[in-house]
Backbone as a printed PyTorch tensor [residue, N CA C, xyz], in Angstrom:
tensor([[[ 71.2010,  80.3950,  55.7950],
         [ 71.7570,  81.3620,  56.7140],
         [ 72.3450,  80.6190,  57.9110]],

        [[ 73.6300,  80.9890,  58.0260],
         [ 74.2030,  80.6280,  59.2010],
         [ 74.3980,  81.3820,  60.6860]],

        [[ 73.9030,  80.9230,  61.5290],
         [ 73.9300,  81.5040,  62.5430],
         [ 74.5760,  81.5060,  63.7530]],

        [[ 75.4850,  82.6790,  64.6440],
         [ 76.4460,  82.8480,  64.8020],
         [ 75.6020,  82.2230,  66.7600]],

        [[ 76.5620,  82.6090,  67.3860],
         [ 76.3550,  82.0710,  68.9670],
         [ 76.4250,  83.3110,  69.3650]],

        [[ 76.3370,  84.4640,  68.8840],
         [ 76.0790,  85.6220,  69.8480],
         [ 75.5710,  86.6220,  69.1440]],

        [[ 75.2430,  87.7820,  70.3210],
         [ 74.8130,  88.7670,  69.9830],
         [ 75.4660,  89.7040,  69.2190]],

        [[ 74.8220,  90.4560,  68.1700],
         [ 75.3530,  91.4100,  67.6000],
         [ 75.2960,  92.6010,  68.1590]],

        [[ 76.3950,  92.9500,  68.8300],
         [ 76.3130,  94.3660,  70.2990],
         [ 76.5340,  95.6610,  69.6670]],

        [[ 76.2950,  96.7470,  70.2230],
         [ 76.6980,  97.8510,  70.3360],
         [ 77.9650,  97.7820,  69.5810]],

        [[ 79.0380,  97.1850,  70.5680],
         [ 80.2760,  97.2380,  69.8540],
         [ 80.5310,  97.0250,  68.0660]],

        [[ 79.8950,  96.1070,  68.0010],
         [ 79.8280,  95.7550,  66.6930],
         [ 79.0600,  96.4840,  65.0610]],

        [[ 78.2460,  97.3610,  65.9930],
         [ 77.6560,  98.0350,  64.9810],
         [ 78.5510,  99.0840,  65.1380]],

        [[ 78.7850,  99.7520,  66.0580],
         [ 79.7040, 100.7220,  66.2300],
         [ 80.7600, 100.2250,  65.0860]],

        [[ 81.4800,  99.5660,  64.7800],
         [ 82.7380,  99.1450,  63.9600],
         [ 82.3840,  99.3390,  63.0510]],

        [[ 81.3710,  98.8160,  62.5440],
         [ 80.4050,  98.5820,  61.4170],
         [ 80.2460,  99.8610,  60.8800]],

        [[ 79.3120, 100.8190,  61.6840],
         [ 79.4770, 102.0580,  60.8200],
         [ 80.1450, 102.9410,  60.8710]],

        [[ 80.9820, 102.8420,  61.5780],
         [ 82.3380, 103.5680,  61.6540],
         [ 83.0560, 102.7940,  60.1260]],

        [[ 83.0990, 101.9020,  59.9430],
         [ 83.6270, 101.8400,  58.8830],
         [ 83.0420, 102.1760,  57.4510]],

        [[ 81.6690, 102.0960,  57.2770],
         [ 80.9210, 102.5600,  56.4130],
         [ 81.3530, 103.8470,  56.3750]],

        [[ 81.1360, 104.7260,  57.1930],
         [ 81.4400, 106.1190,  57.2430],
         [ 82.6030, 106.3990,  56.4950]],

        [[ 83.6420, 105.9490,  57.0830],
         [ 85.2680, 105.8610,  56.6600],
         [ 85.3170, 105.3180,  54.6940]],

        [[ 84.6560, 104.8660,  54.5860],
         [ 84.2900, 104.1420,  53.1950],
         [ 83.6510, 105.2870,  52.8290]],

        [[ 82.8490, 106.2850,  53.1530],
         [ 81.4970, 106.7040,  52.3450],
         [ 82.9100, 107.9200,  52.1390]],

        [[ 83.6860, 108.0910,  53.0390],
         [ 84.4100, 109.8040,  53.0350],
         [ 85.6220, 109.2820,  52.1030]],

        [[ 85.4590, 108.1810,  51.7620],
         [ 86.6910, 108.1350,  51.1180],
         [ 88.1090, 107.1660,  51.2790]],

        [[ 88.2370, 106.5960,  51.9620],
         [ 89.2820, 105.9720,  53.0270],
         [ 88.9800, 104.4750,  52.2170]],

        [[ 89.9220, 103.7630,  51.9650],
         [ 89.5680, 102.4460,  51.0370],
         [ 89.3100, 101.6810,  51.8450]],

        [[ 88.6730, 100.9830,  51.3800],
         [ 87.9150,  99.4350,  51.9390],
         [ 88.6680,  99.3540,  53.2130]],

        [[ 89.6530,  98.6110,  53.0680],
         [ 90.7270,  97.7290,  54.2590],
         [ 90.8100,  98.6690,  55.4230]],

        [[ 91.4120,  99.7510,  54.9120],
         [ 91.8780, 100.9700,  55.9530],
         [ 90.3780, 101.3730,  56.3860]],

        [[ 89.5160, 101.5700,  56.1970],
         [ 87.9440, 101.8000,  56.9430],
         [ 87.3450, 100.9290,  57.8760]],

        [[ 87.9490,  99.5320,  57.2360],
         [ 87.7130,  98.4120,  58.3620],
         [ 88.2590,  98.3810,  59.3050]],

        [[ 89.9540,  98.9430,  59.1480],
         [ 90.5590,  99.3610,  60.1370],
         [ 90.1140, 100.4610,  61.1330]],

        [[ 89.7120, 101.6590,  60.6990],
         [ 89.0040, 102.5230,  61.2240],
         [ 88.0910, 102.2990,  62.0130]],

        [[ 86.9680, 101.3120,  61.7140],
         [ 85.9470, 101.3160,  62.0970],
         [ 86.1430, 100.2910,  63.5920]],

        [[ 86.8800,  99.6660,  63.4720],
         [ 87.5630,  98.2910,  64.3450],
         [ 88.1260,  99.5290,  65.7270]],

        [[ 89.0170, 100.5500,  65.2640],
         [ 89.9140, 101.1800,  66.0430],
         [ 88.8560, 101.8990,  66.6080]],

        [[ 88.0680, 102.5600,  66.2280],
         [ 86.7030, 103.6670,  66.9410],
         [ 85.8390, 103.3690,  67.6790]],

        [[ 85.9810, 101.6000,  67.3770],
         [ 85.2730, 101.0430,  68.1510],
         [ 85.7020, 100.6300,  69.6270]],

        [[ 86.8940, 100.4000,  69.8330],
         [ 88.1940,  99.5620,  70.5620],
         [ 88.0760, 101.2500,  71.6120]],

        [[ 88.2920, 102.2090,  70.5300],
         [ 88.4940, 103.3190,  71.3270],
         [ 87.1580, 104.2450,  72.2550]],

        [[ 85.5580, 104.3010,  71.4210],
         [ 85.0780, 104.2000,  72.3600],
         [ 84.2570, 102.9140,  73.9850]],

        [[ 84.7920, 102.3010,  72.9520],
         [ 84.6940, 100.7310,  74.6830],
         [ 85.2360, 101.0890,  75.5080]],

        [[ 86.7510, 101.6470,  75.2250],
         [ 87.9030, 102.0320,  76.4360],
         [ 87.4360, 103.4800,  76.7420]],

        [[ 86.5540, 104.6680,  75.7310],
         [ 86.5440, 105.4970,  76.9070],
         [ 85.3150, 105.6430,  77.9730]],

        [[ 84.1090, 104.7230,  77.0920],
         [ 82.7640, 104.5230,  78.2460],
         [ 83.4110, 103.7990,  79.5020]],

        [[ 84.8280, 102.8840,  79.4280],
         [ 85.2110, 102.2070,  80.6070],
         [ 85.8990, 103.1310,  81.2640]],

        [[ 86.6340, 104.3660,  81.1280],
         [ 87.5230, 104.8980,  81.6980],
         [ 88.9160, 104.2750,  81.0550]],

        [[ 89.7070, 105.4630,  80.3670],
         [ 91.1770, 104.9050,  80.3450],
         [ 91.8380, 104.6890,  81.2330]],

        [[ 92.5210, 103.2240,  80.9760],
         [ 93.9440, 102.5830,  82.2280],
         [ 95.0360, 103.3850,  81.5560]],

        [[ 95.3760, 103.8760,  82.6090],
         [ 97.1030, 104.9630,  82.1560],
         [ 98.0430, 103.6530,  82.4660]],

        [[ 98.7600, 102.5420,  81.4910],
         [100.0790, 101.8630,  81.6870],
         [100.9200, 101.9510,  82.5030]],

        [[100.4560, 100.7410,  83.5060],
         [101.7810, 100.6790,  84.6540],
         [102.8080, 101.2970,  84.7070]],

        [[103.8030, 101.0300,  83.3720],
         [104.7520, 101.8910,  83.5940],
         [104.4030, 103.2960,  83.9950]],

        [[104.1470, 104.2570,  83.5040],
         [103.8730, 105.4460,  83.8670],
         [102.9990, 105.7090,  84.9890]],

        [[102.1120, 105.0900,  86.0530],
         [101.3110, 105.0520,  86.4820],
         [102.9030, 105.4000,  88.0500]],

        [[103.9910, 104.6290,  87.7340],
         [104.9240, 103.9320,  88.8090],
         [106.0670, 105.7730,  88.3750]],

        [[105.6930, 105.4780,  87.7430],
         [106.7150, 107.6100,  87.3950],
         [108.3760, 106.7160,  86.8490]],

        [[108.0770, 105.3730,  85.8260],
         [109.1400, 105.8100,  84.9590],
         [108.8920, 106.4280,  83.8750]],

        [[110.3980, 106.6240,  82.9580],
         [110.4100, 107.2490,  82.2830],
         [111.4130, 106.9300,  81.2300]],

        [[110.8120, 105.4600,  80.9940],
         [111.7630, 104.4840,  80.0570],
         [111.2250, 104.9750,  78.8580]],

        [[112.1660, 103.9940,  77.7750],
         [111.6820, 104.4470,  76.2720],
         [110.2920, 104.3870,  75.9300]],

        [[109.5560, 103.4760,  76.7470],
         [107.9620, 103.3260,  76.3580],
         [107.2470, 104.6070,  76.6900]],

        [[107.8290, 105.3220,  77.8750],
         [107.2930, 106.2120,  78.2110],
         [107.5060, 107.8940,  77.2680]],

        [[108.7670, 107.6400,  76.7720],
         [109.1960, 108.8470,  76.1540],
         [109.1870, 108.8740,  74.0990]],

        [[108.5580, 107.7110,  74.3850],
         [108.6490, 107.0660,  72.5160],
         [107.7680, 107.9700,  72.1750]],

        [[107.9410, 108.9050,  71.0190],
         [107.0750, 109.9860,  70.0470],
         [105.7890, 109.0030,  69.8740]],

        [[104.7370, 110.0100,  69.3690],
         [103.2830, 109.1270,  69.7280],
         [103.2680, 109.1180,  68.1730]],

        [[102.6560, 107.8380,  67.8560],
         [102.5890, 107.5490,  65.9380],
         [102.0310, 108.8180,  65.3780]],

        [[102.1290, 108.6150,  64.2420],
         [101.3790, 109.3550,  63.5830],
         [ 99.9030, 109.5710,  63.1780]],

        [[ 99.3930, 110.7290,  62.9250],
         [ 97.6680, 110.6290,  63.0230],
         [ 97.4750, 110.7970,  61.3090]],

        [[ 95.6100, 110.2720,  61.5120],
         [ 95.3170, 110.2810,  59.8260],
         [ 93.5720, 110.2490,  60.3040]],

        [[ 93.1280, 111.9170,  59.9160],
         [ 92.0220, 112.3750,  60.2370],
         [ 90.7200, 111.8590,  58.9210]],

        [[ 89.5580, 111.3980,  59.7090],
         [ 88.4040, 111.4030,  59.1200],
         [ 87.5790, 111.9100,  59.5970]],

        [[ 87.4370, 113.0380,  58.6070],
         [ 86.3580, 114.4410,  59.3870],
         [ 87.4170, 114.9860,  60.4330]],

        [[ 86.2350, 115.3900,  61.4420],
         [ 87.2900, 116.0670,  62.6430],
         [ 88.1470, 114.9850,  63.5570]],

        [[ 87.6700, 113.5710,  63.3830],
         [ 88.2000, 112.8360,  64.1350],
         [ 89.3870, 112.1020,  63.9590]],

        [[ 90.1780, 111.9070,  64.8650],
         [ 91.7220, 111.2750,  64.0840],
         [ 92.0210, 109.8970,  65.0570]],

        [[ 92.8900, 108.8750,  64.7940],
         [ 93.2080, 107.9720,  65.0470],
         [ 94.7740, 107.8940,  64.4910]],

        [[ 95.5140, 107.5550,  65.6800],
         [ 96.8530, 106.7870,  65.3960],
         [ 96.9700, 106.0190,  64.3090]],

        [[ 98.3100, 106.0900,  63.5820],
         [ 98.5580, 104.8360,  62.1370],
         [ 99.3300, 104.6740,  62.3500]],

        [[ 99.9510, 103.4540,  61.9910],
         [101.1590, 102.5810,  62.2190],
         [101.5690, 102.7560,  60.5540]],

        [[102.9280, 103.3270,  61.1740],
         [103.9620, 104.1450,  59.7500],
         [104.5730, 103.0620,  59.0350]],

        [[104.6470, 101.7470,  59.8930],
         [105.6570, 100.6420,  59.3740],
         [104.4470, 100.0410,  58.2620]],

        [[103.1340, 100.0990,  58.4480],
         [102.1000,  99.0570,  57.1630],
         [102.2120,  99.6730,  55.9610]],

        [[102.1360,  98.4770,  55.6340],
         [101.7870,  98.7540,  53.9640],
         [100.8500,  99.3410,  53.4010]],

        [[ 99.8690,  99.2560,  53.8950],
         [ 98.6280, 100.2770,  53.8170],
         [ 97.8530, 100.8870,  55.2660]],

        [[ 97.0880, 101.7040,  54.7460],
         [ 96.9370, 102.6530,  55.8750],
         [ 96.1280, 101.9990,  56.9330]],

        [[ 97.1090, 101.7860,  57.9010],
         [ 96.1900, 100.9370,  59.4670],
         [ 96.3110, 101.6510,  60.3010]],

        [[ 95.3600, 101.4650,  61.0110],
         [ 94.7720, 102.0840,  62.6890],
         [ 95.6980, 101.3900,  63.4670]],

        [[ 95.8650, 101.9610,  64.4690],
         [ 96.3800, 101.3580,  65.8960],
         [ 96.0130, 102.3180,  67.4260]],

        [[ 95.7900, 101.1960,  68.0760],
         [ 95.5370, 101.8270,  69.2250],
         [ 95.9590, 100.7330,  70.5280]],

        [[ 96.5920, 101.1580,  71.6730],
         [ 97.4990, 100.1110,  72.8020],
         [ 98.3750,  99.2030,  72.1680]],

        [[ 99.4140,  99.8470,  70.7510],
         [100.2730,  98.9970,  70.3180],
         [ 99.3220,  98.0960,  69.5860]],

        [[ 98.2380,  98.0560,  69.1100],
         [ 97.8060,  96.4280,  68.2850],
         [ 97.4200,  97.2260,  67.0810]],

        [[ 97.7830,  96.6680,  66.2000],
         [ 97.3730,  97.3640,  64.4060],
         [ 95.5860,  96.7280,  64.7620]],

        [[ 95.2100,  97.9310,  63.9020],
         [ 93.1820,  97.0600,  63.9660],
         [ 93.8100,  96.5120,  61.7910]],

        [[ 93.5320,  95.2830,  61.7440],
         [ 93.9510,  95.1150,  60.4210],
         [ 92.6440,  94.4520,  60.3150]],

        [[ 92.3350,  94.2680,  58.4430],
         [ 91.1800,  93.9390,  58.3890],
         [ 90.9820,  92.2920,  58.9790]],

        [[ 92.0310,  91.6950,  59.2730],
         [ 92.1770,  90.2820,  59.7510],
         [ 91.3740,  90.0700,  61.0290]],

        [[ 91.6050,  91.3990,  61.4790],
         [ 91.0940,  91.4770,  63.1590],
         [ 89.7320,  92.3120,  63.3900]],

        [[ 89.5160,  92.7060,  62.1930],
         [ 87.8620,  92.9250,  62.1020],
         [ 87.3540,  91.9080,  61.7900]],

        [[ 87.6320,  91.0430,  60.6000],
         [ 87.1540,  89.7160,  60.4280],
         [ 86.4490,  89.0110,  62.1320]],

        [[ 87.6060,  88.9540,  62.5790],
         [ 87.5590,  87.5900,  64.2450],
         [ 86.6300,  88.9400,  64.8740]],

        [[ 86.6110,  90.1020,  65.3910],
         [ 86.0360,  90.6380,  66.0890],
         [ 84.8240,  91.5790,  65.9480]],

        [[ 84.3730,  91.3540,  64.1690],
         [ 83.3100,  92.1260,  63.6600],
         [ 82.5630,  91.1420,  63.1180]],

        [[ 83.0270,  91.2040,  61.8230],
         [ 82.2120,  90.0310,  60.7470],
         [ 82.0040,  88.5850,  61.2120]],

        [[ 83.0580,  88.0400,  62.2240],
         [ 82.2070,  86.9310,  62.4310],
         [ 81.4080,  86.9670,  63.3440]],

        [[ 80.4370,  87.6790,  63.8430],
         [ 79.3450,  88.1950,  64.3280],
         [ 78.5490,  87.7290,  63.7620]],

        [[ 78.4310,  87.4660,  62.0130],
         [ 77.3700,  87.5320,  61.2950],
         [ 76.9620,  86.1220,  60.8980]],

        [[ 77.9990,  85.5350,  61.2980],
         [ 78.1130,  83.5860,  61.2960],
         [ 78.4090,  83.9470,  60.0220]],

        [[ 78.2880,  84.2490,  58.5160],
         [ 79.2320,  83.7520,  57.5330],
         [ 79.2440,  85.2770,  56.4350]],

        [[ 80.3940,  85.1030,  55.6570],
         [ 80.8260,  86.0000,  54.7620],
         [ 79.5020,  87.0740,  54.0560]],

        [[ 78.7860,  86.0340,  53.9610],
         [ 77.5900,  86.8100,  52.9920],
         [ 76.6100,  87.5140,  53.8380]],

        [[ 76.8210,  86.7650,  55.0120],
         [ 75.5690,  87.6800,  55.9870],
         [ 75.9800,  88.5690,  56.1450]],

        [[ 77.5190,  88.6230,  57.1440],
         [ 78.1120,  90.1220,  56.7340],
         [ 78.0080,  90.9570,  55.8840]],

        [[ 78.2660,  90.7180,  54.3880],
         [ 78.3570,  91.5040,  53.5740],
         [ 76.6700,  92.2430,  52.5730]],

        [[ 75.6160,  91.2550,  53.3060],
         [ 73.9670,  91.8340,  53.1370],
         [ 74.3720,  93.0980,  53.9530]],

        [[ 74.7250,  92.5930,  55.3100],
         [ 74.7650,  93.8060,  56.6380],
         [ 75.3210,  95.3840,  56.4640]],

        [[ 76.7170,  94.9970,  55.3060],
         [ 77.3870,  95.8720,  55.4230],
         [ 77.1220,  96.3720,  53.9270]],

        [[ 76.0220,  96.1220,  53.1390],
         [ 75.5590,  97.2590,  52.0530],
         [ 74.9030,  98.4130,  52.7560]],

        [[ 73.6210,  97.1830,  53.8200],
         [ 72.7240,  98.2450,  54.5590],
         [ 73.5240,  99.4750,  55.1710]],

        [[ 74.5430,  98.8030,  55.8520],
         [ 75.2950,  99.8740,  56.5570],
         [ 75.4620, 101.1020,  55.1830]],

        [[ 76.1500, 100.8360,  54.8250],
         [ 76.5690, 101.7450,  53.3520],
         [ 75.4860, 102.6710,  52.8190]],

        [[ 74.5190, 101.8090,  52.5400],
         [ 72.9740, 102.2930,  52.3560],
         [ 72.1160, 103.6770,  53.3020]],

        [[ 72.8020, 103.3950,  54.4070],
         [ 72.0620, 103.7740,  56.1920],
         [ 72.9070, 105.0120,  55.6950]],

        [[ 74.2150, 105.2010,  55.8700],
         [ 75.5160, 106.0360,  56.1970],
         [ 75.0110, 107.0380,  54.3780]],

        [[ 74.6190, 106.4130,  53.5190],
         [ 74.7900, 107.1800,  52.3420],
         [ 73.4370, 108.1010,  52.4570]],

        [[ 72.7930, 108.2000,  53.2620],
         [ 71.1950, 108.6230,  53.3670],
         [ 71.8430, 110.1260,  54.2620]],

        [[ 72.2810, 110.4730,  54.6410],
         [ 73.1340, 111.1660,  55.4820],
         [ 74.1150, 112.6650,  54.9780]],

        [[ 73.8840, 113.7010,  55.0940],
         [ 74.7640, 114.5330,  54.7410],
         [ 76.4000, 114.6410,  55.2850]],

        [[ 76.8560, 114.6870,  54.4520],
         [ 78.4240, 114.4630,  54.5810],
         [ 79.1330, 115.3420,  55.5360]],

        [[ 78.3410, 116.5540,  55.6970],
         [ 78.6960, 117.4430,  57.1520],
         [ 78.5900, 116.4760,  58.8480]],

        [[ 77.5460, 115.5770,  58.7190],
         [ 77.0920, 114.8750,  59.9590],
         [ 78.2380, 113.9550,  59.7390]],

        [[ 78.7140, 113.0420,  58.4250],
         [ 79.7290, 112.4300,  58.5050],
         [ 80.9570, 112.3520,  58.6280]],

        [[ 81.4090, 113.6180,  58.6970],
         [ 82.6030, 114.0050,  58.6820],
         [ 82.6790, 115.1330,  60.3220]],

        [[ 81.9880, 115.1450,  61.1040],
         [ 81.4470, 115.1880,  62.4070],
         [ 81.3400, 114.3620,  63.0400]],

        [[ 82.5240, 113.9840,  64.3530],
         [ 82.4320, 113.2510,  65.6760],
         [ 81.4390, 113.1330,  65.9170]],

        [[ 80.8850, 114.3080,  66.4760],
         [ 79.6310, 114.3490,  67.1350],
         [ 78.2860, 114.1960,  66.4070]],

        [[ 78.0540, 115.0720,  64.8110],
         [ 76.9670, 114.7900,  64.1600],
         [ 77.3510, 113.3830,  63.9810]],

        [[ 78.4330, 112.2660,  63.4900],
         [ 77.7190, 110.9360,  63.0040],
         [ 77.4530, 110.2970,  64.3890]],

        [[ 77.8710, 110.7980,  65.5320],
         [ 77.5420, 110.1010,  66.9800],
         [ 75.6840, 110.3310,  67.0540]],

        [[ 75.4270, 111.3950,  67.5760],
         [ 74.1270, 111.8370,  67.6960],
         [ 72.9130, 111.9040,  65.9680]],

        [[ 73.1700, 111.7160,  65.1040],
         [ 72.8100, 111.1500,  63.9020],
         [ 72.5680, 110.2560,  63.1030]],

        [[ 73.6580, 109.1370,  63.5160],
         [ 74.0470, 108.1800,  62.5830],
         [ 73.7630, 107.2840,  63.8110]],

        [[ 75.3230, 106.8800,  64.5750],
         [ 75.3540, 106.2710,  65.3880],
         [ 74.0550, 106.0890,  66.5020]],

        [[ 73.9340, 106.9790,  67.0990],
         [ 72.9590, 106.4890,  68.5680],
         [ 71.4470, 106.3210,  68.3190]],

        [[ 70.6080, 106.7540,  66.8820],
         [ 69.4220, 106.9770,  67.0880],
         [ 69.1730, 104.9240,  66.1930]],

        [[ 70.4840, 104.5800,  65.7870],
         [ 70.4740, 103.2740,  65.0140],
         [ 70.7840, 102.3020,  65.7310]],

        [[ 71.8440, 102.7610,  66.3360],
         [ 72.6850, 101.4130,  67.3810],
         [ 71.6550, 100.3510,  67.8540]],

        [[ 70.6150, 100.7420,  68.6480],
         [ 69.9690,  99.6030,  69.3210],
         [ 69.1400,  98.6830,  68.1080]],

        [[ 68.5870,  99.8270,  67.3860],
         [ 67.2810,  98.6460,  66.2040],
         [ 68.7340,  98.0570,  65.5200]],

        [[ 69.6630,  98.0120,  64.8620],
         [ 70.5600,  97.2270,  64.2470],
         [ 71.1450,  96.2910,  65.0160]],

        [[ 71.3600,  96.7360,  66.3580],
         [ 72.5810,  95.1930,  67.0100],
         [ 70.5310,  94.5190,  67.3100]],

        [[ 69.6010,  95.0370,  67.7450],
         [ 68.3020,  93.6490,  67.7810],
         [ 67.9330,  93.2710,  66.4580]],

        [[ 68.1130,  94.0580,  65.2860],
         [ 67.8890,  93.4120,  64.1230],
         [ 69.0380,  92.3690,  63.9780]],

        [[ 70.2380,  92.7750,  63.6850],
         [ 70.9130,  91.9280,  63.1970],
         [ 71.4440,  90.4620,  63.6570]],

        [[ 71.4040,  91.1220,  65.5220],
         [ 71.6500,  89.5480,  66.6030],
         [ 69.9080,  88.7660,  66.0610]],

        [[ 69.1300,  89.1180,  65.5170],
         [ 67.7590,  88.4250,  65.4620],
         [ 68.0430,  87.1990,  64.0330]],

        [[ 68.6160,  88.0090,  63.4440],
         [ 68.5060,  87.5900,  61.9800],
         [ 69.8260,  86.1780,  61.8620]],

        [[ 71.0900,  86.7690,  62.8740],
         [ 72.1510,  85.5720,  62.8370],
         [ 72.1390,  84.7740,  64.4150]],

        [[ 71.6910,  85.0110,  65.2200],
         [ 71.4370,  84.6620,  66.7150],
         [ 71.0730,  83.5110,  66.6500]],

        [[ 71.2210,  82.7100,  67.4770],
         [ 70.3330,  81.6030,  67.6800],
         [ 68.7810,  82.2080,  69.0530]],

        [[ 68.0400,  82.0520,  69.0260],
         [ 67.1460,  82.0720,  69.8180],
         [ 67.3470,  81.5100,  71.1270]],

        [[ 67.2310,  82.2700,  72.2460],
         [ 67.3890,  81.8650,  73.6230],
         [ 66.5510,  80.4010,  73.9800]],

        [[ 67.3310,  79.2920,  74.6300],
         [ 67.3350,  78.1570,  75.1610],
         [ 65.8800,  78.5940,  75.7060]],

        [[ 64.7830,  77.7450,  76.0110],
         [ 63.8780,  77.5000,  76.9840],
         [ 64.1170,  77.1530,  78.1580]],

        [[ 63.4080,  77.9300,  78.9880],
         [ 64.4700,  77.8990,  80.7040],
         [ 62.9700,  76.5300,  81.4300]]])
């Protein structure tokens, strides 16, 4: 087992079963990773408060400001922006595609290597399949269900299992 230099956070499980979820309802592999990457990106930015873009913040009203908003692609009640130009179905959110490339660098290598990830992400699968498909296909039931009563024992299980152990002070 290889072990990574950080913690496995909130953020990361958040992605994690956000993408399981997205997988369990149906949504293929890649595009769930995408999902799960984008839900994640999106609640970080709203526990921080959304930044409304300079431009608009200043009252123009250039093409950035007046450009039609992408198109949406709902799981359960919840929806996320897709970028119309991919080849397969990707998330986007502040202009950046979430592709599975960029779950890789900002999820899975969390786990220090391929296989640890992929122990992690049966459990996930495992966790999410225990679950009625009404709570999963619910913002709020997989938030208050899935998500919050797991979040903490998984990011201390999993930062335990790939972590290195804190330095002696």
């Amino acid at each position: 087992m290889v072990r990574n230099q950080g913690r496995v956070t909130r953020f990361v499980v958040m992605a994690v079963l956000q993408a399981a979820r997205a997988e369990s309802l149906g949504v293929a592999h890649d595009s769930a990773l995408s999902w799960g990457l984008n839900r994640a990106i999106f609640y970080a930015a709203a526990k921080r408060g959304f930044k409304q873009p300079s431009a608009l913040k200043d009252g123009d009203s250039s093409e950035t400001a007046s450009r039609p908003a992408p198109p949406v692609y709902c799981v359960g009640d919840e929806e996320a922006y897709v970028d119309p130009s991919a080849k397969h179905l990707t998330f986007t959110i502040g202009g950046q595609d979430q592709t599975p490339a960029a779950f890789e660098r900002q999820v899975a290598s969390r786990f220090g290597t391929k296989e640890n990830f992929m122990a992690d992400w049966k459990e996930a699968m495992n966790l999410v399949a225990g679950f009625d498909r009404s709570a999963l296909k619910s913002r709020r039931g997989f938030y208050e269900e899935v998500y919050r009563p797991k979040r903490d024992e998984l990011s201390d299980r999993w930062t335990e299992r790939y972590s290195p152990a804190p330095k002696p002070t």
